[in-house]
Each structure stands twice: as C-alpha cells, then as structure tokens.
MARPAVEX-496580 format. One record per residue (C-alpha): z, x, y. Coordinates in steps of 0.5 Angstrom, whole numbers, padded with zeros to 4 digits, always signed. Each point is the difference from the previous one (the first is absolute). Layout:
ZXY
...
END
This chain:
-0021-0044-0070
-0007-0003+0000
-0005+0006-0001
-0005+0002+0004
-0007-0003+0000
-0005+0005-0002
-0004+0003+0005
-0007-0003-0001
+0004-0007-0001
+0004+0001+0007
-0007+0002+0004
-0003-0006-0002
+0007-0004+0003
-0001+0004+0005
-0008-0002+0001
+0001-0007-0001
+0006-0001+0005
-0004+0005+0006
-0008+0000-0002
-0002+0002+0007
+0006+0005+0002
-0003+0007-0001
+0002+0004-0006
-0004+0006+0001
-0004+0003+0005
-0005+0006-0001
-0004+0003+0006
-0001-0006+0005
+0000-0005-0007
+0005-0004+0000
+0001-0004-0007
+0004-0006+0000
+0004-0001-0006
-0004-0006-0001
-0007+0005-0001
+0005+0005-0003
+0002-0005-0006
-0008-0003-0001
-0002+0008-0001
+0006+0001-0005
-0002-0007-0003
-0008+0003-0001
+0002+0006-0002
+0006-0002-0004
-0008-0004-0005
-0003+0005+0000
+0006+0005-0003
+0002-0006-0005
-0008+0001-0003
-0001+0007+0001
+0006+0001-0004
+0003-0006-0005
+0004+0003-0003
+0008-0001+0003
+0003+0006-0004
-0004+0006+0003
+0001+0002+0008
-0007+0001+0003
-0001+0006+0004
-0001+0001+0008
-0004+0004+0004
+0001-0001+0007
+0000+0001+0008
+0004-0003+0004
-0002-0007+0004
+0001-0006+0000
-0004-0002-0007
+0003+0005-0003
+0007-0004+0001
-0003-0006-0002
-0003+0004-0007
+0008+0001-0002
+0002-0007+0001
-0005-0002-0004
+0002+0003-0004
+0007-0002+0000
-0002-0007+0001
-0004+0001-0007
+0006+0003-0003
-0003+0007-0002
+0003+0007+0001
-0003+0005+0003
-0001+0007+0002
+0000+0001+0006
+0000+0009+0001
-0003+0004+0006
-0007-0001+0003
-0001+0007+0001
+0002+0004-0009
-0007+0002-0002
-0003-0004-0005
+0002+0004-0006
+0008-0001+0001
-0002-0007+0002
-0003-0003-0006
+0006+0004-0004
+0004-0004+0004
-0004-0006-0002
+0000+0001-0007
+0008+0002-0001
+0001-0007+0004
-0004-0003-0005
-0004-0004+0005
-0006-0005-0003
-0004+0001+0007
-0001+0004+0006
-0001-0005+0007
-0002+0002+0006
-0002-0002+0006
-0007+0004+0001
-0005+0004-0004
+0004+0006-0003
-0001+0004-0007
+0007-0002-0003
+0000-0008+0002
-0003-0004-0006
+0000-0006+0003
+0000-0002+0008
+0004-0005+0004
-0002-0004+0006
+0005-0003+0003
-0004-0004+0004
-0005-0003-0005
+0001-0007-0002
+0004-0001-0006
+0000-0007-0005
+0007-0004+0001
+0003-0004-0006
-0004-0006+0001
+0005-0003+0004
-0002+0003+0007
+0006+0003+0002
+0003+0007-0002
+0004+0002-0006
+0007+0002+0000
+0001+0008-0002
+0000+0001-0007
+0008-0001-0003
+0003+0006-0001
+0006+0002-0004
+0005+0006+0005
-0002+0005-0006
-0007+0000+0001
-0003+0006+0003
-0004-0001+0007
-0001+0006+0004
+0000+0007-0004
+0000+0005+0006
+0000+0008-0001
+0004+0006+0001
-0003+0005+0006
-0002+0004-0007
+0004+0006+0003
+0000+0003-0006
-0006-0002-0004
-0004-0005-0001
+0004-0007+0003
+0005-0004-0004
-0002-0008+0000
+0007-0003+0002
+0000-0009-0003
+0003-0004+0006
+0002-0006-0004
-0001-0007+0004
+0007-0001+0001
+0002+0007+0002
-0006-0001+0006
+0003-0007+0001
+0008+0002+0000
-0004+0005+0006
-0003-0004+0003
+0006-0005+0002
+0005+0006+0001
-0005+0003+0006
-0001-0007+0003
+0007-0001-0001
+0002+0007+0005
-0006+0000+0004
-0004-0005+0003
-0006-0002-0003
-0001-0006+0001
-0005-0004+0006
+0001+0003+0006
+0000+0007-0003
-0006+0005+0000
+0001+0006-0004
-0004+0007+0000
-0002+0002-0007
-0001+0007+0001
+0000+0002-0008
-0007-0001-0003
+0001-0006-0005
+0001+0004-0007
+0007+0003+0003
+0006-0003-0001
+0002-0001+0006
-0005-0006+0001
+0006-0004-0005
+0002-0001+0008
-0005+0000+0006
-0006-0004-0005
+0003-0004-0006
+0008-0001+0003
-0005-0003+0007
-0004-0004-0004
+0004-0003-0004
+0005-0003+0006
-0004-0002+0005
-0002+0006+0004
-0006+0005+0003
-0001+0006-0002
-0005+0005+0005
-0003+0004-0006
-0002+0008+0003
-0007+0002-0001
+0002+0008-0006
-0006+0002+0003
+0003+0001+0008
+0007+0000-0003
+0002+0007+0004
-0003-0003+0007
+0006-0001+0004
-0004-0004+0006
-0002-0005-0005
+0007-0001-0004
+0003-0001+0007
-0005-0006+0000
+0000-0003-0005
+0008-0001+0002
-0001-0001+0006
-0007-0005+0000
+0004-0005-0006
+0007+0001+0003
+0002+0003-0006
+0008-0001-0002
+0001+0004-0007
-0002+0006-0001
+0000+0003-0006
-0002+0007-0002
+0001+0009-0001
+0002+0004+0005
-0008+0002+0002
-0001-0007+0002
+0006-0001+0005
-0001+0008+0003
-0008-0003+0001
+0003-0006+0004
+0004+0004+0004
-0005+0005+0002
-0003-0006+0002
+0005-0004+0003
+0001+0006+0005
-0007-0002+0004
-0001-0007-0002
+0007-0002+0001
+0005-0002-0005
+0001-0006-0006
+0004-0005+0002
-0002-0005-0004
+0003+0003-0006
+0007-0002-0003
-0001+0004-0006
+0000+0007-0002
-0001+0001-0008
+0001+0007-0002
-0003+0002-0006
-0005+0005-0005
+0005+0007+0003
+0005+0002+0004
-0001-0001+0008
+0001+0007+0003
+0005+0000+0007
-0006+0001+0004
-0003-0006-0002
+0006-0004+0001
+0002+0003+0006
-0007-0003+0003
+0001-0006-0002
+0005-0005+0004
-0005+0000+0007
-0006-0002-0006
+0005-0006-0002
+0004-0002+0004
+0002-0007-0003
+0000+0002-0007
+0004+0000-0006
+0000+0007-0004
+0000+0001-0007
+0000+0005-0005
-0003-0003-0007
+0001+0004-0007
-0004-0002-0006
-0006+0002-0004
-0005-0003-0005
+0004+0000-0006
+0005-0005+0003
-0002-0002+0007
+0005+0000+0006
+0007+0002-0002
+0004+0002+0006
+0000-0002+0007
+0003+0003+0006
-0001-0004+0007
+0001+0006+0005
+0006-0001+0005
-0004+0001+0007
+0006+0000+0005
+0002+0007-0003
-0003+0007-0002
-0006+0000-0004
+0000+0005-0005
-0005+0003-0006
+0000-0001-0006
+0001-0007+0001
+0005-0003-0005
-0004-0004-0005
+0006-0005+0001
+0003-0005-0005
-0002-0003-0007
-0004-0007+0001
+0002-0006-0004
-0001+0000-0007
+0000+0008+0000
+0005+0005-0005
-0001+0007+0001
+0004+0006-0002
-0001+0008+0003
+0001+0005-0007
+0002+0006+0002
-0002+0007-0004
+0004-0002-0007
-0005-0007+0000
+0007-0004+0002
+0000-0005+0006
+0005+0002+0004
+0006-0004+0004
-0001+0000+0006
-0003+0005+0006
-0003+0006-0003
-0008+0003-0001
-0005-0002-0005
-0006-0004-0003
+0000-0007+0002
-0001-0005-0006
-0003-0007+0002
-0001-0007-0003
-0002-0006+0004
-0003-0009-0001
-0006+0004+0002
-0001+0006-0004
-0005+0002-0005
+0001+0000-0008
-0004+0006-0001
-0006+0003+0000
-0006-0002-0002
-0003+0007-0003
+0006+0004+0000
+0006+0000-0004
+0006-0001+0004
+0004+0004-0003
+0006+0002+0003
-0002-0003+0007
+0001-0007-0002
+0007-0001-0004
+0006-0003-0001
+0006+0005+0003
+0006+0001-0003
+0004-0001+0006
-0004-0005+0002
+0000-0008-0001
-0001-0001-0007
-0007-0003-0002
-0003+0002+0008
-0005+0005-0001
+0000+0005+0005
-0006+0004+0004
+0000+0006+0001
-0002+0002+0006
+0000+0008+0001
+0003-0001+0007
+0006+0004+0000
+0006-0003+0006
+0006+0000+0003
+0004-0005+0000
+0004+0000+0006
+0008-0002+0000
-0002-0006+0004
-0004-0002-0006
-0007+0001+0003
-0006+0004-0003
-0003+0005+0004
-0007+0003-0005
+0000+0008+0000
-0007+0002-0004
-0003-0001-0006
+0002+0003-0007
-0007+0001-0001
+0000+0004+0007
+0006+0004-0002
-0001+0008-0001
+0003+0007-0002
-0001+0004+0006
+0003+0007-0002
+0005-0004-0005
+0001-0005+0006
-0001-0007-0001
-0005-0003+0007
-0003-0006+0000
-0006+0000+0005
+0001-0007+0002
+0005+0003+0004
-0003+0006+0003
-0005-0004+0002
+0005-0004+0004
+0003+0005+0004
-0007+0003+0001
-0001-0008+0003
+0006+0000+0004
-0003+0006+0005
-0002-0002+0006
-0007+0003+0000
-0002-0003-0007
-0005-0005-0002
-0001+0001-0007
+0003+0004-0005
-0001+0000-0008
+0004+0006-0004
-0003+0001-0007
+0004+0004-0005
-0005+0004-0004
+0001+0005-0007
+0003+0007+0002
+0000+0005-0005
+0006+0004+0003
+0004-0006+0004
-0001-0006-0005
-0004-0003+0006
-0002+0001+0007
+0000-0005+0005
-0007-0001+0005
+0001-0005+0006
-0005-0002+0002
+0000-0002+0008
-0003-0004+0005
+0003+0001+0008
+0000-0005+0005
-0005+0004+0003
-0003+0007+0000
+0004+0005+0000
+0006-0004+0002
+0003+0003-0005
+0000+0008-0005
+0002+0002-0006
+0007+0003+0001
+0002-0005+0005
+0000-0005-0007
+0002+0005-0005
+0006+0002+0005
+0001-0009+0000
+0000+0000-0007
+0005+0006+0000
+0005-0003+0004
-0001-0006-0004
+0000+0001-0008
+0002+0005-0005
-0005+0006+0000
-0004-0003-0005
-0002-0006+0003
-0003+0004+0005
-0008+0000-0001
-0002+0006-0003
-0007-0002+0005
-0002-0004+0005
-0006-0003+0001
-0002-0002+0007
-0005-0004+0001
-0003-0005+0005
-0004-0007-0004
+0005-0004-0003
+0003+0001-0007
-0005-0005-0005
+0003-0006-0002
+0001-0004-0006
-0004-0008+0000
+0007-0003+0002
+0001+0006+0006
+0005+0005-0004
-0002+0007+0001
-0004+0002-0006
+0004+0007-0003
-0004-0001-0006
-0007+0003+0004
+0004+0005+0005
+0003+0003-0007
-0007-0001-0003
-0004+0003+0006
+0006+0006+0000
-0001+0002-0008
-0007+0000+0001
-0001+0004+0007
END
C-alpha cells in the first residue's frame, strides 16, 4: 500500500487544487488555502534563514491565529522539527524545554523575552528565482516534525517527537474515518500545542477541509461557542466534556446544533449528565468516544449506538487499524481474555519515546506481545468486557490506599458527577498519617444550595466502599479551574489545599 503524503506535501495539494476554498477562519477572518499556503511559504523563508541547520528543531511560542497555523506549516514545508509546548509554562521550564529538545532558535510571532527570532507570516519573501512556490522540503517517514508535550502532571513536561510518517499515517486514518474533506468545517477547540489538533487542524488541512479555530481566551463562554457552530454550520466537533456541557447550556436558549454530523469524545470521561443532555443538542449526529494520549495518538474508537440506552462510562470501544494492545494484570502477564488491568498500547502513530526522559518501562517490548512491537504503557487501568470492548476504569497514578483500601479517585469523581445536583466535582487524595490518605471532593452545585454535604456523603455511601466516601466536601460556587486544554486542573486544587 502507498504511503501517505507528508502532511506539509498533502496541504500544498490541497492548496493548488482549491486555492480559493477556505482553509480557516478566525473571528470574522476567513483564509482561503490559497492565502493560508502564501504566508506558510513567507514563513517557511524566514524559518530556513533564521535556522539553517536541517538536523535541529527550532522551538515555538505561540498563540492561537491564523498566522500561527501557517508558522507551523512552514516549518513542515522547510522540513524542521519543532517544539510546539503551552503558551501558558512560565519562562523558566519553557526555556529547559528548549534546551532538553536541543532547539537552534526560538520563533515567535511577536515581541516576547523567550522568542530570539520574530516571523511575519506576511511579509514578502524572495522565490527561487523561478516566480513560482517551491515544493516542501523531501523528508524521510523517520524525520522528526512536531514534538509536542505531556501535561507536565508531574513535574516539569515530557517532550513526546512525532515522526512525519506517524503524523501522515494519522492524518490519512482520520479522513479515512471522519469526513475532512471540501464541505466539511470542523471546530478546533483545543489550543494548538495539544494533540488533539492532530485532527480538527492538521487532518483538516491536509484534506481539504475548514477548520473554525476558537479564540482560548473566550473558550468558557457558551453563547460564543454556540456561534461559532451556529454561524459557520459547523459538521465535526471535536473536544473534552467542558466543551459539549457549554454548547448544551447554551443551546437550551439559542436552539440547538443541527448542523452537526460528529461528535468526537476526547481528553476525560463524559460524565451521565453531560450525556444525558445531549441528544435535543445534536440531533443529526453521529456519536463517538475517542481514546488516545500524546504518546500514541488515538488508539480506540467507540461509535456510540443512539437508538439505545446511553450509559457512563462509555466504553472507549475497539482497537483502530494497525493497533496491538495487551491488559497485564498484577503479575505483569497479559491476560486471555475478559478481566481487569493496565492497558498496554502500540500504534502506526505513536511516538518512539521521550525526548528528555528515559522511557524506561513505559516504552518496551512485552513478552506476551508481538515480538519486536514496542508496547506503551499507558497507566489506564481497564476492563475488558466479554464482548471484547474496553471500558477505562481510573489511572494507576490515581490509585490510592485508603484505610488498606484500594480507591481510584477518578472513580469517585464519577459517582459525584452522576448526581443530578452537581456540575463539577474534583477529588484529591492527600497524605494522612493514620489512614494512608484521606480524600477531599471538592464540589461545585448546579446551583446555590441545591445540594449538602451529607446528601453526597450518603450518595457516595450508597454507591462505593466506605473508603471511597470523601473524608470532606467542599462546596463551592465559581467553577473548578481548568487546564489550557479544558481538564480540571487537580494539580492547583491540591496545591491551593496543602497551602491553605
């Protein structure tokens, strides 16, 4: 089978086909791929000059617009790996980042302490003497291009190289299973240095599509959300549970979304709530649960089955093309068949390992595997059902011993968000002396007083073990804070706890 184009190769097609089809709109700007493939052509000069050097990433500091879009192409086009980590990490784990990737310059768009070198997309840029654009540089399927980040849960964040093959292998599997192609406009949500605009950006781009880019800065403002899906007739939407409980605030007065043919799932969990106010929203759409992470890119699918009953946790469904996987059980054996345990994941799209950080045990063969597949470890802990779906039960790294009893907080975070009176929910475990630890919910109602304390301690009772029942609740009425990519940020609502 043919490979994929690279994804910089595959844009330009796109761009000489349907010049003046419109690739991306931001605010009341509209950029036609024709514009789009000019300012990656400008930028892709200046990226070539400011770092002439083919073997070393150059770093990136940018906010989301169209100019930032056509920065990373160019670098595509020049054939430059990148590091493409969050606007918002302060400057000091910024420039360690910088330095861990081994980057030879830093670009920006605009004035900022950290950029050495700032591109303008706009300004004109010598050809090649012959008066027409040169073709992207040749690049091998090896060849580093983005090099994206971790959340940095856990510290400084881990540099994760995506190969130009693994991207193009993604690229063609998405517009292989959604429709990215002319005629389709596709929200991006996420801001770009998160992976899930591997689909609702690059995927687009490279096929032909439109992609309404969301301003981050009003990215919790439901009337605005609403539209932009409204005003652009918006078909795919992609994004975390934040971004589908705001359209559906705001569809209750505006009316709902019937443009829509696509749901994509993705970041956490859909809690029952969410779910349950969905279908009047969308009611001409397809449904589907998307399971992957950074290191490999999507890895399951589940299309949800509308004409029945809708339940959470949805199960993150089957395997994709190409895509091994294992669940090892306490003993570090794969198991046979149906039982409960770490999944284990390799896929055409993944990573070969970090950049900065030893991959150790989370990148390895698996003696129970395929021999000579590397296997990533994902720290999702499983069921496999008998009907060979997966369901993802909590995060090893949010296992914990209460009272000798092991808890995973993301599940007591579900039960809280199951109850009818709850619009957030966060639970922390934090260090107890006695206990091993205790675990603090931190709550917000759907509305002032519409629910108490012992109304969810007894919920949670009725529901878990004893020692999944929050030693305290928190009530509180702003919303939780959340991460750049709309997670709930538990990193600050434990540091704001061990602080207080």
């Amino acid at each position: 089978m043919t490979a994929p184009a690279p994804l910089a190769a595959a844009f330009t097609a796109r761009a000489a086909e349907r010049p003046s089809a419109p690739a991306l709109v931001w605010e009341d700007r509209t950029t036609t791929y024709g514009e789009l493939h000019a300012m990656a052509c400008r930028a892709r000069a200046q990226v070539e000059a400011a770092a002439p050097q083919t073997g070393r990433p150059v770093g990136l500091r940018l906010r989301k617009s169209p100019e930032a879009v056509a920065l990373v192409l160019g670098c595509l086009m020049a054939g430059r790996g990148f590091l493409l980590p969050s606007h918002e990490l302060p400057d000091l784990p910024l420039k360690e980042l910088y330095g861990q990737a081994g980057c030879a310059v830093v670009l920006g768009l605009a004035g900022d302490p950290l950029v050495d070198v700032v591109v303008d997309p706009s300004a004109a840029a010598p050809g090649d003497g012959t008066g027409e654009p040169r073709p992207p540089a040749e690049v091998a399927d090896g060849d580093t291009g983005f090099l994206l980040t971790t959340s940095g849960s856990t510290g400084l964040p881990k540099i994760v190289p995506l190969s130009q093959g693994a991207v193009a292998r993604f690229t063609a599997w998405a517009a292989d299973t959604f429709p990215l192609g002319p005629g389709a406009t596709v929200l991006n949500y996420a801001p770009l240095n998160f992976d899930l605009c591997l689909l609702d950006v690059w995927s687009t781009l490279a096929h032909g599509g439109t992609v309404v880019l969301a301003d981050p800065e009003r990215g919790t403002s439901a009337r605005y959300l609403h539209g932009l899906v409204t005003g652009h007739r918006v078909t795919l939407i992609q994004g975390v549970p934040l971004l589908f409980e705001l359209l559906s605030r705001a569809a209750a007065e505006a009316g709902p979304l019937t443009t829509a043919r696509h749901l994509v799932f993705a970041g956490e969990a859909m809690p029952a709530r969410v779910l349950a106010g969905l279908p009047p929203v969308f009611p001409s759409a397809r449904w589907f649960n998307n399971y992957g992470c950074t290191e490999t890119n999507n890895s399951f699918l589940h299309e949800v089955d509308r004409g029945g009953p809708v339940t959470a946790p949805l199960p993150i469904g089957r395997p994709l093309p190409g895509v091994r996987w294992l669940v090892t059980g306490d003993d570090g054996r794969a198991l046979a068949g149906p039982g409960q345990g770490e999944l284990l994941v390799s896929t055409p799209f993944q990573t070969t390992g970090y950049v900065n950080v030893p991959g150790g045990p989370k990148f390895a063969p698996h003696r129970d595997g395929v021999p000579g597949v590397v296997y990533y470890r994902s720290g999702d802990i499983v069921r496999w059902h008998e009907d060979g779906s997966l369901s993802v039960l909590g995060r090893t790294d949010h296992m914990v011993k209460v009272r000798g009893t092991q808890v995973s907080t993301q599940h007591v975070e579900s039960v809280l968000l199951e109850h009818p009176a709850v619009a957030e929910a966060a639970v922390v475990a934090l260090p107890d002396p006695v206990a091993g630890h205790r675990l603090h919910a931190t709550v917000r109602p759907v509305a002032p007083g519409s629910v108490g304390v012992l109304a969810l301690r007894q919920y949670c009772a009725e529901r878990s073990v004893r020692a999944a029942v929050p030693s305290v609740f928190e009530m509180v009425s702003e919303p939780l804070p959340r991460t750049s990519t709309g997670k709930v940020d538990r990193n600050r609502i434990r540091a704001g706890l061990s602080t207080a």
